[in-house]
C-alpha positions as CSV (number, residue, x, y, z in Angstrom):
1,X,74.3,265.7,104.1
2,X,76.2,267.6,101.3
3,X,74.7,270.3,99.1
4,X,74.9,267.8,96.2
5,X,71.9,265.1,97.6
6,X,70.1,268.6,98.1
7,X,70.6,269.9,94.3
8,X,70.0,266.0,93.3
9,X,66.6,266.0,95.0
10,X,65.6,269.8,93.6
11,X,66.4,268.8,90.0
12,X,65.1,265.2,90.1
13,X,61.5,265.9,92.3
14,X,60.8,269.7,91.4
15,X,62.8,270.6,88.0
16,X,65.0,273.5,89.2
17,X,68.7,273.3,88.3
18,X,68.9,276.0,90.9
19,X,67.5,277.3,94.7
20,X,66.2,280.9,94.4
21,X,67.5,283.0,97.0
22,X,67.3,282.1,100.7
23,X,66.0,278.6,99.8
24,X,69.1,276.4,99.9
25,X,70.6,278.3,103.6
26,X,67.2,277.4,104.8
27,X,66.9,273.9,103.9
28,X,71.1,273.6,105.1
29,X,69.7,274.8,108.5
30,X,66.6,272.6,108.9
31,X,68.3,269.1,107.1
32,X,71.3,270.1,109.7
33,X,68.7,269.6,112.8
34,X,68.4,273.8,113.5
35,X,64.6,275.2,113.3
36,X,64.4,278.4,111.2
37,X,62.2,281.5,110.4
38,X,62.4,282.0,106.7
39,X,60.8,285.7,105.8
40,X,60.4,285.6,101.7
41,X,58.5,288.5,99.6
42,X,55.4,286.8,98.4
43,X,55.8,284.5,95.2
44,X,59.3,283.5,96.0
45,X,58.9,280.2,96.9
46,X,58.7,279.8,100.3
47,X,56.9,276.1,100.1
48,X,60.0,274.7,98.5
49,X,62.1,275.3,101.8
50,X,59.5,272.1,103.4
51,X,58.6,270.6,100.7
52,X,62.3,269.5,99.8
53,X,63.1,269.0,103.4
54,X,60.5,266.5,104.0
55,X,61.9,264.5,101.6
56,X,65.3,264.0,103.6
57,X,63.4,263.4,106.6
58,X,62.7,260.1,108.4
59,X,59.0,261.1,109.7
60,X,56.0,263.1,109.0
61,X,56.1,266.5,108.3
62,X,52.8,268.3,109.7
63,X,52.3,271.9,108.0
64,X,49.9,274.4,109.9
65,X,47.9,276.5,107.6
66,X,45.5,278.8,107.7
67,X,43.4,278.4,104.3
68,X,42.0,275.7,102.7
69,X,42.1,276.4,99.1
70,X,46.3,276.8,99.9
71,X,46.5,273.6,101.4
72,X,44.7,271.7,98.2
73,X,47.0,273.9,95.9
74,X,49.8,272.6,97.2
75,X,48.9,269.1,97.7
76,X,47.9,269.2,94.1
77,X,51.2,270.2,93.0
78,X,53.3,267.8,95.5
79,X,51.2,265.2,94.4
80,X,51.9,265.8,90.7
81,X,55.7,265.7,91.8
82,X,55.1,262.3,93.1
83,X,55.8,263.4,97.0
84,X,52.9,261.8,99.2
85,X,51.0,264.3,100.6
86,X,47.6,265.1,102.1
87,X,45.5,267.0,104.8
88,X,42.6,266.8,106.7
89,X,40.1,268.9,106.5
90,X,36.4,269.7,107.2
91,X,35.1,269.2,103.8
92,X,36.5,265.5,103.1
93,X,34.5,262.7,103.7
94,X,35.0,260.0,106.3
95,X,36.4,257.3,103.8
96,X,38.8,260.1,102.5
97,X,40.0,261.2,106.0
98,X,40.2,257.3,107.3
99,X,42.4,256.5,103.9
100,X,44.4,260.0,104.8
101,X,45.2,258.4,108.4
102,X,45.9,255.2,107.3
103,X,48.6,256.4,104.7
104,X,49.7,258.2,107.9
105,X,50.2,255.4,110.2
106,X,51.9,253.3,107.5
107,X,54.4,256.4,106.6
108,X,53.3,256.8,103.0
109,X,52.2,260.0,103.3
110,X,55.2,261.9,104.1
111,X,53.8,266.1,104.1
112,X,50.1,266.2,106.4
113,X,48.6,269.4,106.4
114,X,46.0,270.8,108.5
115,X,44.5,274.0,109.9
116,X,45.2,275.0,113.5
117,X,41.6,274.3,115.0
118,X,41.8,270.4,114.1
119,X,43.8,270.5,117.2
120,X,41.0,271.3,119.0
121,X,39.3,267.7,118.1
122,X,39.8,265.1,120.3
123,X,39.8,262.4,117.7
124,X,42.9,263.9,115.6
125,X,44.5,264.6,119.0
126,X,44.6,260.9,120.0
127,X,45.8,260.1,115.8
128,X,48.6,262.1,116.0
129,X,49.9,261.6,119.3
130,X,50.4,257.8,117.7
131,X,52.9,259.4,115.0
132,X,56.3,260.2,115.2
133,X,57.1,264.0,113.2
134,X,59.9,265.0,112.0
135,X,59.3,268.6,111.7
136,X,55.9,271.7,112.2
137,X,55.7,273.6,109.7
138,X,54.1,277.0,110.0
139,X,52.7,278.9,107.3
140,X,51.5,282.3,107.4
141,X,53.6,282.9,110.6
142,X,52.8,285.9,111.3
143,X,49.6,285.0,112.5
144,X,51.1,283.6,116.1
145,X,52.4,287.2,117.0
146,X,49.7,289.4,118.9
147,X,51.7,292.7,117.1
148,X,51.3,291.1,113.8
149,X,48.1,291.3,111.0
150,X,45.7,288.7,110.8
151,X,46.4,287.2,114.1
152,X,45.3,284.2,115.2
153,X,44.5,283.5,119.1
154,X,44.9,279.6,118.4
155,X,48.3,279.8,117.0
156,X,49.3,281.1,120.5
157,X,48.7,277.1,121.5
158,X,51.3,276.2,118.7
159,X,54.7,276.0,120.7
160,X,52.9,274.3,123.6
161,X,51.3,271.9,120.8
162,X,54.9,271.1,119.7
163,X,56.5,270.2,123.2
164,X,53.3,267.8,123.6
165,X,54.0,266.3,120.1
166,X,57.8,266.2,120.9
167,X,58.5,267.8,117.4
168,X,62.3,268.5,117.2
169,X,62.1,270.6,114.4
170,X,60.6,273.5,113.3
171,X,60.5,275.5,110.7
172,X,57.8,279.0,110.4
173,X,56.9,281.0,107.1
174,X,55.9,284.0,106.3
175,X,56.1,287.2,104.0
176,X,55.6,290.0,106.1
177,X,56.6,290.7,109.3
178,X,58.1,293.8,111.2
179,X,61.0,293.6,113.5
180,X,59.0,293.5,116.7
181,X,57.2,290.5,114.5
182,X,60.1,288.5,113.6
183,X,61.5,288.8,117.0
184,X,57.9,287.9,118.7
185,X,57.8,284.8,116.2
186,X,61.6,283.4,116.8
187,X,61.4,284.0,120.4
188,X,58.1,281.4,120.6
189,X,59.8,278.9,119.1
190,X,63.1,279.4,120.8
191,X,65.1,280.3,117.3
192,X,68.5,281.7,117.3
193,X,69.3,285.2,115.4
194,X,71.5,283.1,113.0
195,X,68.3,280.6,111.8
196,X,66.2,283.5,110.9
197,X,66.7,283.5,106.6
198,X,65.4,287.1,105.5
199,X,66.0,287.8,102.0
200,X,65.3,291.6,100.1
201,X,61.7,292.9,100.4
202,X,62.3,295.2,97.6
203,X,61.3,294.6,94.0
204,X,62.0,296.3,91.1
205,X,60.1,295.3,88.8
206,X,56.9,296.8,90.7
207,X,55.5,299.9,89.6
208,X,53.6,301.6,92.9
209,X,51.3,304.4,92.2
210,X,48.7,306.1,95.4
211,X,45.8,308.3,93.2
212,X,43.5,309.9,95.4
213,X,40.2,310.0,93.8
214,X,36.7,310.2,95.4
215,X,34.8,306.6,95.2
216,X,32.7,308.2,91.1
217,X,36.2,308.4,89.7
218,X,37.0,305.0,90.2
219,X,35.6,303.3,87.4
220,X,36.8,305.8,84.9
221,X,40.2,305.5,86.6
222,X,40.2,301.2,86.4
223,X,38.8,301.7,82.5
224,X,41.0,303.9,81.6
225,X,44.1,301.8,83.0
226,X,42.5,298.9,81.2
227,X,42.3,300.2,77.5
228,X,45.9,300.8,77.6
229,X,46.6,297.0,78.3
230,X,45.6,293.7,77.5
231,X,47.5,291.6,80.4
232,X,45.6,289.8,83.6
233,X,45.3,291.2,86.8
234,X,43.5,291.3,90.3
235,X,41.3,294.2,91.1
236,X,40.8,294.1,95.5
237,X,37.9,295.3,97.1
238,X,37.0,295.0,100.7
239,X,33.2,293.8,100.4
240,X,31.9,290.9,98.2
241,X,28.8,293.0,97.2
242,X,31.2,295.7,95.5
243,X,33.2,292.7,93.8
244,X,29.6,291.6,92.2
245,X,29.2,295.2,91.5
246,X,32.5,296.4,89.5
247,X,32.6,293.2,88.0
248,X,29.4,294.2,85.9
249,X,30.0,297.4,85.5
250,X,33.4,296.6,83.8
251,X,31.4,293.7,82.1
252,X,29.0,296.2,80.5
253,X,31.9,298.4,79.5
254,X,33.3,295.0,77.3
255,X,35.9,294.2,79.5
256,X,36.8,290.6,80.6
257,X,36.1,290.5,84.5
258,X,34.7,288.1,87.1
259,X,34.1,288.5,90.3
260,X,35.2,286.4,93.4
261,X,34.9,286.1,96.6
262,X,33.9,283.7,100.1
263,X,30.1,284.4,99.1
264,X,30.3,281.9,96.3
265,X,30.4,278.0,96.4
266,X,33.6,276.5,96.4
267,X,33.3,274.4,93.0
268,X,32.4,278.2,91.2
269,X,35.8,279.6,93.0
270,X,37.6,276.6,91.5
271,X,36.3,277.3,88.0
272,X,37.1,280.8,88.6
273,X,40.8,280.5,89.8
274,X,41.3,277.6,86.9
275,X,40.0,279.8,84.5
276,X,42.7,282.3,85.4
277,X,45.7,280.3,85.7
278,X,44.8,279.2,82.1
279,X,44.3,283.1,80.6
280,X,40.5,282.4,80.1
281,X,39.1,285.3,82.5
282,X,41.9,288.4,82.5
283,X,40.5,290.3,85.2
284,X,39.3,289.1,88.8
285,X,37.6,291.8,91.1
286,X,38.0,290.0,94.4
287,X,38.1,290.4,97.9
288,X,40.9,289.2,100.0
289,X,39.9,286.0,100.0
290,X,41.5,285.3,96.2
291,X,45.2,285.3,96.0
292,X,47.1,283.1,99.3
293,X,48.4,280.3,97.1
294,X,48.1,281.2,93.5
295,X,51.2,280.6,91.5
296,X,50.3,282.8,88.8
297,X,53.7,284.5,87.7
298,X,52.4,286.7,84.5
299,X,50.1,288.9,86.6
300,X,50.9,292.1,85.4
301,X,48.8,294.7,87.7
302,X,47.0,294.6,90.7
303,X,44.4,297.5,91.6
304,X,43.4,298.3,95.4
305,X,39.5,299.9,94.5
306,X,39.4,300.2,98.4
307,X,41.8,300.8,100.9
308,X,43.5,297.8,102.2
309,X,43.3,296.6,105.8
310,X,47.2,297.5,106.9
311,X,50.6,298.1,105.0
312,X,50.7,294.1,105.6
313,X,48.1,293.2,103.8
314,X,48.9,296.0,100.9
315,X,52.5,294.3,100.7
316,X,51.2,290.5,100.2
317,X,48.5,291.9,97.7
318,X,50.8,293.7,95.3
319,X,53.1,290.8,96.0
320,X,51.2,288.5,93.7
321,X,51.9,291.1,90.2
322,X,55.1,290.2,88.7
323,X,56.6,287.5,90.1
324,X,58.2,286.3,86.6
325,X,60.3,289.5,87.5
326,X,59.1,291.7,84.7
327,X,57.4,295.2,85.1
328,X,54.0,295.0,86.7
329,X,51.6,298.0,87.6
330,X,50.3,298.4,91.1
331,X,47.8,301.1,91.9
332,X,45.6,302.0,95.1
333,X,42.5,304.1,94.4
334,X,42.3,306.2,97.5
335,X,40.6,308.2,99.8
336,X,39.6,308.5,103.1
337,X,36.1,307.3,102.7
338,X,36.4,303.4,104.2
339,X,38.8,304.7,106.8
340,X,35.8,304.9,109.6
341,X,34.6,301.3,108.8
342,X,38.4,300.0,109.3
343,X,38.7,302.3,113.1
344,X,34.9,300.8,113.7
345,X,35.7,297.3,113.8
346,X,38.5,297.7,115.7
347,X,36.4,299.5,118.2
348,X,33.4,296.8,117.9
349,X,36.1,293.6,118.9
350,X,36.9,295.2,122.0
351,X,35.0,293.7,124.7
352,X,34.2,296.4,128.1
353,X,35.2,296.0,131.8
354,X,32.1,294.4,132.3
355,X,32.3,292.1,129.2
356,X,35.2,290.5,130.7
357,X,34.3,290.4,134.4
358,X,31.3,288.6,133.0
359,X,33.4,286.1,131.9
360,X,35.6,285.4,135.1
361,X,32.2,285.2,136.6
362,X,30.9,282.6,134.3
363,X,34.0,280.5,134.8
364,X,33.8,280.7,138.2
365,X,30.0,279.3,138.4
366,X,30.4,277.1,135.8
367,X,33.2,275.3,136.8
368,X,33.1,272.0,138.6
369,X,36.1,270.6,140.9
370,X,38.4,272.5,138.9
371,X,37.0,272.2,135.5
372,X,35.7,274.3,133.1
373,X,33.9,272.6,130.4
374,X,32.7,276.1,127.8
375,X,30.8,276.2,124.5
376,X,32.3,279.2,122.7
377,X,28.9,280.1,120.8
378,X,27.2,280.0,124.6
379,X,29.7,281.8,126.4
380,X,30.1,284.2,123.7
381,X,26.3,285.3,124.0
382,X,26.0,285.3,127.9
383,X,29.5,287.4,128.2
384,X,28.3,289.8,125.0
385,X,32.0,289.1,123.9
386,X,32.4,288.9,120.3
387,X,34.0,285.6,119.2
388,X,37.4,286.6,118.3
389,X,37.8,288.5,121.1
390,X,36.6,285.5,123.3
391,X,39.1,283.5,121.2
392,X,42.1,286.1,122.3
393,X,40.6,286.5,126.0
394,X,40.9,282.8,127.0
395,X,44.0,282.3,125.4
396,X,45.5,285.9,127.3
397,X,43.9,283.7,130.3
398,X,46.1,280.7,129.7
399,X,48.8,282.7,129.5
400,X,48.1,284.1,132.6
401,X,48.2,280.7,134.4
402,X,44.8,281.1,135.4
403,X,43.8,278.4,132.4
404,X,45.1,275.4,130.8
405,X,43.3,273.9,128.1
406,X,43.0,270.6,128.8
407,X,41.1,269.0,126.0
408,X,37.8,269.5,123.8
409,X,35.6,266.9,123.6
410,X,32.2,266.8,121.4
411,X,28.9,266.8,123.7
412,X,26.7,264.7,121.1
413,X,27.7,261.9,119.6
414,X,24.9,259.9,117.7
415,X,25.5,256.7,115.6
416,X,23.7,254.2,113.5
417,X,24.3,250.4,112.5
418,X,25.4,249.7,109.1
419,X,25.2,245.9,110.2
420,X,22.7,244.3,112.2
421,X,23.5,244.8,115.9
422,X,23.8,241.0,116.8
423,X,26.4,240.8,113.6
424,X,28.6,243.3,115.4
425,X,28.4,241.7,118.6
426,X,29.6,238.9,117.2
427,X,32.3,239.5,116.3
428,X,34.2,240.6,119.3
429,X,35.2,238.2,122.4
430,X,33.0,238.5,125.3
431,X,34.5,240.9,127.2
432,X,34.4,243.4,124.5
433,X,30.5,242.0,123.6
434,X,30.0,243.2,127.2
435,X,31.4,247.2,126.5
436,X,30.0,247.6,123.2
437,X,26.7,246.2,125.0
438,X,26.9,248.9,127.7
439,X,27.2,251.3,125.0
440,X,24.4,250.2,123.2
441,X,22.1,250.1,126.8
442,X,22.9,253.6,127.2
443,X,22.5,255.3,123.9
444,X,18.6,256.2,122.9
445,X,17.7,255.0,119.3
446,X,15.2,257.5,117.2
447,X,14.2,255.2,114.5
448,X,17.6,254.8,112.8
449,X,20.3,257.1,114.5
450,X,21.1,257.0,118.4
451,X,22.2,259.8,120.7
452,X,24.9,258.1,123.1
453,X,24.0,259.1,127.0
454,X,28.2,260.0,127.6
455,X,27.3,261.1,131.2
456,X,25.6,258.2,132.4
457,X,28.4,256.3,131.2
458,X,30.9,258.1,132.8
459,X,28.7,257.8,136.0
460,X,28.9,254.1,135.2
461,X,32.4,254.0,135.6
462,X,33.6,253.9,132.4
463,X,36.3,256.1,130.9
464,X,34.8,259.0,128.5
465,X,38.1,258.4,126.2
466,X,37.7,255.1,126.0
467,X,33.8,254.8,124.9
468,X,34.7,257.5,122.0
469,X,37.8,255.0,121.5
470,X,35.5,252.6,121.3
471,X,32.8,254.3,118.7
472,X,35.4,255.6,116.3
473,X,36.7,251.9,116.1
474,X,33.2,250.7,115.0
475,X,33.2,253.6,112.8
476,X,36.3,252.7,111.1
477,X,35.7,249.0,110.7
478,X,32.1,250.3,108.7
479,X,29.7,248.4,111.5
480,X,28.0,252.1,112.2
481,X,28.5,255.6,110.8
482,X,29.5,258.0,113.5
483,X,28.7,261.9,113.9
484,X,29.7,264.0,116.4
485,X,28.9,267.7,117.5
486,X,28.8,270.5,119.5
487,X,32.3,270.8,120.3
488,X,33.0,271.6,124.1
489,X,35.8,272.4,125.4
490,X,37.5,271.4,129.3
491,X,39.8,273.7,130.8
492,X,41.3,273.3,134.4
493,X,41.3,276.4,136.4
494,X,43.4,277.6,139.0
495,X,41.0,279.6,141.7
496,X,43.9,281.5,143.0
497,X,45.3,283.1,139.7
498,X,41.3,283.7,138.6
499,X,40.1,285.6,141.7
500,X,43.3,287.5,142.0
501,X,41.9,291.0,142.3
502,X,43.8,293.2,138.8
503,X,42.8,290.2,136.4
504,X,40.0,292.0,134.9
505,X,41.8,294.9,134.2
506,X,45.0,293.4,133.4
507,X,42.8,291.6,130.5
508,X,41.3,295.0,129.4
509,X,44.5,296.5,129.8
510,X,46.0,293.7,126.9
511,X,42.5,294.7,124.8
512,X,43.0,298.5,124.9
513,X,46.9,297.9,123.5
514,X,45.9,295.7,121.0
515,X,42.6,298.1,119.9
516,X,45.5,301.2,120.0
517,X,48.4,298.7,117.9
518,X,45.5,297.9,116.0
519,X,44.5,302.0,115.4
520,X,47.8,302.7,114.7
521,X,48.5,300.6,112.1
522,X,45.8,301.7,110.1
523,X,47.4,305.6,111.0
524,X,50.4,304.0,109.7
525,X,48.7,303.3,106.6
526,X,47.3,306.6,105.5
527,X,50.8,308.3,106.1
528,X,52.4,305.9,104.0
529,X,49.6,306.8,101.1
530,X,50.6,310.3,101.6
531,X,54.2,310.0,102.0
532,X,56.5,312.8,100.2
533,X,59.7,310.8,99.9
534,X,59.4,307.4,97.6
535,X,57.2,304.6,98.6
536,X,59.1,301.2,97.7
537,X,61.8,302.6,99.9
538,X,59.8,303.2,102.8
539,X,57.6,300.1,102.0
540,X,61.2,297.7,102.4
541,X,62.2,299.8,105.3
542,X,58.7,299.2,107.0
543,X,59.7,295.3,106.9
544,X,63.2,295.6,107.5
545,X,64.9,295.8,104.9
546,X,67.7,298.4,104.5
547,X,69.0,297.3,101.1
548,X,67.2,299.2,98.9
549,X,67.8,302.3,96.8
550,X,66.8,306.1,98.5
551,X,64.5,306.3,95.2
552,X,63.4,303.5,93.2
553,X,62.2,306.0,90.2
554,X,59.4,303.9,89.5
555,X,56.8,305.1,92.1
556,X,53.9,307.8,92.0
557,X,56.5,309.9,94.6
558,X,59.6,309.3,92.1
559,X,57.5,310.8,89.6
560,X,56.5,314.0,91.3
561,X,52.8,312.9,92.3
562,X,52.2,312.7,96.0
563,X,49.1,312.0,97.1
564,X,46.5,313.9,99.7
565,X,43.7,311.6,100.5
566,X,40.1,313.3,100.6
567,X,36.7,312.3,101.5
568,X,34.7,311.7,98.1
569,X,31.6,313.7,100.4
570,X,32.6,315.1,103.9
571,X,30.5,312.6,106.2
572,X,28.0,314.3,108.4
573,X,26.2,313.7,111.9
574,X,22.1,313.1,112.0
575,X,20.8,315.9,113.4
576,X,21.0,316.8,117.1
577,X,17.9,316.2,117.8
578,X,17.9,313.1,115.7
579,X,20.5,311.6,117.9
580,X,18.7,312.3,121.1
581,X,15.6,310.8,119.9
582,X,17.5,307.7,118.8
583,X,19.7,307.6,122.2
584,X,17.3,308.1,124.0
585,X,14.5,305.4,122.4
586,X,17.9,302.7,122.9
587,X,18.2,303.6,126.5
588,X,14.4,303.2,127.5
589,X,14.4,299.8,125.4
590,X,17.7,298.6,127.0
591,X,16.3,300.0,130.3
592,X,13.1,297.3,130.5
593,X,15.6,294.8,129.1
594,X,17.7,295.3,132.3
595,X,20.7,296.4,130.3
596,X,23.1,298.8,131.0
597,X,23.6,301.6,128.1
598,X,27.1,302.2,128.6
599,X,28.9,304.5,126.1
600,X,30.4,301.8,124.1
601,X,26.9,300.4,123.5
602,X,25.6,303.5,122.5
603,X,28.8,304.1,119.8
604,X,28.6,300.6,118.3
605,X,24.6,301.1,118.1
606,X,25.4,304.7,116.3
607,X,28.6,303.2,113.8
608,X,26.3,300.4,113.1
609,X,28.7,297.3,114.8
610,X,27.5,294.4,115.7
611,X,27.9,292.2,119.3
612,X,25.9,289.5,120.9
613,X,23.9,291.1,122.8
614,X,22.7,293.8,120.1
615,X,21.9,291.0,117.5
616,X,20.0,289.5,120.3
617,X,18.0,292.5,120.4
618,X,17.8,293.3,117.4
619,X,19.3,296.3,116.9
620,X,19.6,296.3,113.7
621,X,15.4,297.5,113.3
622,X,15.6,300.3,115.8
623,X,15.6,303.7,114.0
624,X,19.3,305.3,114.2
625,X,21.4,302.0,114.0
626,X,24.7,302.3,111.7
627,X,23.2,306.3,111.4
628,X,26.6,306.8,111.9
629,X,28.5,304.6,110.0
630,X,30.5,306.8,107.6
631,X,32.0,308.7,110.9
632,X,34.8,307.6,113.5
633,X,34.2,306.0,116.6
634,X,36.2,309.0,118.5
635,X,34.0,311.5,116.5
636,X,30.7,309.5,117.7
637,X,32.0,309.2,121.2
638,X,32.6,312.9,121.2
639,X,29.8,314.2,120.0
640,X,27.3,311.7,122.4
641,X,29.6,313.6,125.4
642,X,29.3,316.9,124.1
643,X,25.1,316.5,123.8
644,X,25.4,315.2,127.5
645,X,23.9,311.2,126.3
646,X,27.0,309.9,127.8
């Protein structure tokens, strides 16, 4: 294909007379047959690299993502291009997902996007087997790599999901990774050195300022910013209660500002978001949930009110001011004061020893000639693993070989006739009349819907995958409406890898690096807030990128201002006493419940973090829980050793 069909298609479907940079290599490499990583700074079109692809490809192109709200931004906009496209996703109805496949099977819809747990349903599994792809596309990449942010056990499954798909082509996205990143990415998917597309992670036009203030100098700080300017921007904080709460205060000082966040209903986030694009609301205070996806180029400053989660996630949030290329402010309010809840949760996702032998015991008891049929929810509660880390565990456990997921099937299905029964009968030949019929014989009608007996079936004879074949065929043709739930999910085990005698600890092992990585990364974070030497260089350097100036001259450093981050009031311990009384109360309580008060137990009971097993028990009523909160983990755990209640 020459480079003209590729600047014909550009100009005559999206409106650009040129490729910005990194674009057109990318798109050369994919439309040439070679799968590609393409690392972009936020903003800088990375979409476009699929998007125009798809269009020179014979198939479907299926695009993983990770959020919703991006999936129906873009669909929006490729629709308005006139370039089919569509996802499935939880919210749509069953006429809109049965129209959705259907453009599928006929190859009008040419871009499908989903989220990564649709794999998990069986239904979608045996749609998409049916359709030949051209290319996976995965957004957010970063999310498959254990050493990046925001990582995602399930995307783990994503290479293995390809080779069962028979995808020849692939192409990942992403804005931020590291070099141990990008190398963990490429090497997944089995891309060469030369398809990795990484263009400059500096920007010039961004203005990056650390001021460390205690949490009452905050507001004054944000006001006084704001009198100075009348532009738009996004104001982060980390909870949705302290987005309700700026947002009014800077209401009641006159200023224009909404808040926004996953608390409120998703037609209100709409409004909220259109209301932005079109300069009606200047100001958003919002937590991290606003931002993946929005094409606004004229933001012009973007204010951290808290700490941000990692350099990563600082990097993609400032990477939404300024992408029109002209001057935009940045600035993080900091100090050290949401530092302990960032360690805590860390600490609280790691499950113990006995956490995880818990859970090579359950498989082994549960399992039945070699399968494992687990609901997460159950399983998370009888292991006292929390679900992410149950998530990360059995994937780790596939890895190992001692899993392999074999499929996920929902336990309930219950249906109801939308014609008569004999109608429906009817109109199949008799051998089919005499399936549906044994369907209908073993499914218990209450009033109007009926809960299908699966096992009895099964223990009939017939095949599970064919009586759900069967339903969903109904359920397309309109003769009943279908619901299923309770997803389960089968995995084959083999005995030998799960009683081999370091497993446990090998898997604790894998949870203690990750917690440290994990620790780390937030260490990394407060030295780069404090840094003496200029922060955009440091910031490119961090992601790999060497080609940037020694000193921007348009950072807080540059200017002379370093920052030394302080606790707005030094946190202190309960009282000794205090402690011992409330130790000691958990231990006696724990005690009659026949649970052992190990030291983690005690820490996350102190910090005030959550598992299974403490919302079970309510913790959260005993006198000393979260007592702690504003201190470290390490601290806690040193001080419960140094009283001798560890």
């Amino acid at each position: 294909m020459h480079q003209a069909d590729i600047h014909q298609t550009l100009e005559q479907y999206f409106g650009f007379s040129a490729f910005r940079a990194g674009q057109a290599q990318t798109i050369e490499h994919l439309i040439g047959g070679q799968s590609s990583l393409a690392i972009f700074p936020t903003g800088s079109g990375k979409s476009l690299c699929y998007q125009l692809t798809a269009l020179h490809l014979p198939n479907l192109t299926l695009v993983v993502s990770p959020l919703l709200a991006l999936m129906q931004d873009q669909i929006e906009f490729l629709n308005k291009k006139g370039i089919p496209a569509a996802s499935l996703d939880s919210t749509q109805t069953y006429e809109q997902s049965q129209s959705v496949m259907q453009g599928v099977r006929d190859g009008h819809i040419k871009i499908l996007m989903v989220s990564v747990e649709r794999f998990k349903n069986e239904r979608f599994r045996g749609f998409i087997k049916q359709v030949p792809i051209s290319m996976l596309v995965v957004d957010e990449a970063h999310c498959i790599s254990e050493w990046g942010h925001n990582f995602r056990p399930d995307y783990l499954k994503l290479p293995q999901i390809r080779n069962e798909l028979n995808i020849p082509l692939v192409l990942l996205l992403t804005a931020t990774a590291t070099k141990k990143v990008k190398r963990d990415m490429a090497h997944r998917f089995a891309i060469d050195e030369q398809h990795i597309v990484q263009t400059g992670f500096y920007r010039a036009n961004l203005d990056l300022s650390i001021q460390a203030c205690t949490e009452s100098e905050k507001l004054p700080t944000i006001l006084s910013f704001l009198s100075q300017t009348q532009d738009s921007g996004i104001i982060y904080v980390t909870l949705q209660q302290t987005a309700e709460e700026v947002a009014k205060q800077l209401q009641a000082a006159g200023q224009d500002a909404v808040a926004y966040h996953a608390g409120l209903k998703d037609d209100v986030r709409q409004q909220i978001q259109q209301q932005f694009m079109r300069n009606e609301k200047r100001i958003i205070v919002a937590t991290i949930a606003f931002g993946m996806g929005i094409d606004k180029s004229d933001i012009r400053f973007v204010i951290h009110y808290d700490l941000p989660k990692s350099i990563e996630n600082y990097s993609q949030e400032i990477g939404r001011a300024g992408r029109d290329g002209q001057p935009s402010t940045c600035i993080t309010l900091a100090n050290l004061d949401g530092v302990s809840t960032l360690e805590n949760f860390v600490y609280a996702d790691t499950p113990e020893l006995g956490n995880i032998e818990s859970l090579l015991d359950e498989i082994r008891t549960s399992m039945s000639q070699g399968l494992w049929e687990m609901q997460e929810l159950s399983v998370s509660k009888a292991t006292n693993i929390r679900l992410l880390a149950l998530k990360t565990a059995l994937v780790q456990l596939e890895l190992f070989g001692v899993l392999e997921a074999k499929y996920a099937f929902y336990a309930d299905f219950r249906f109801k006739w939308l014609h008569t029964e004999n109608k429906v009968l009817n109109s199949f030949d008799a051998n089919r009349q005499a399936f549906i019929q044994q369907i209908v014989s073993n499914t218990d009608f209450k009033k109007v819907w009926g809960t299908v007996d699966m096992a009895a079936l099964v223990n009939q004879g017939l095949e599970r995958g064919r009586v759900v074949a069967a339903l969903d065929y109904l359920h397309e043709q309109g003769m009943i409406l279908l619901e299923s739930k309770r997803m389960m999910q089968v995995y084959q085990v083999d005995e030998t890898a799960l009683n081999a005698p370091e497993l446990a600890n090998q898997l604790s092992d894998y949870f203690s690096d990750k917690e440290l990585g994990e620790v780390k990364r937030i260490a990394a974070m407060l030295r780069f807030f404090e840094l003496q030497n200029c922060l955009s260089n440091n910031l490119a350097r961090y992601f790999d990128d060497q080609q940037v100036p020694q000193s921007c001259g348009h950072c807080s450093v540059c200017r002379g201002s370093s920052a030394q981050l302080q606790f707005s009031r030094e946190p202190l311990f309960p009282s000794d006493q205090q402690l011992r009384d409330d130790i000691n109360g958990l231990k006696n309580y724990l005690n009659q419940a026949g649970i052992e008060a190990t030291a983690p137990v005690m820490v996350r009971f102190l910090t005030g973090m959550t598992t299974p097993m403490s919302t079970a028990n309510k913790f959260r009523q005993r006198s000393g829980f979260g007592s702690c909160s504003a201190l470290r983990y390490k601290q806690v755990e040193s001080k419960l050793s140094q009283l001798g209640l560890v």
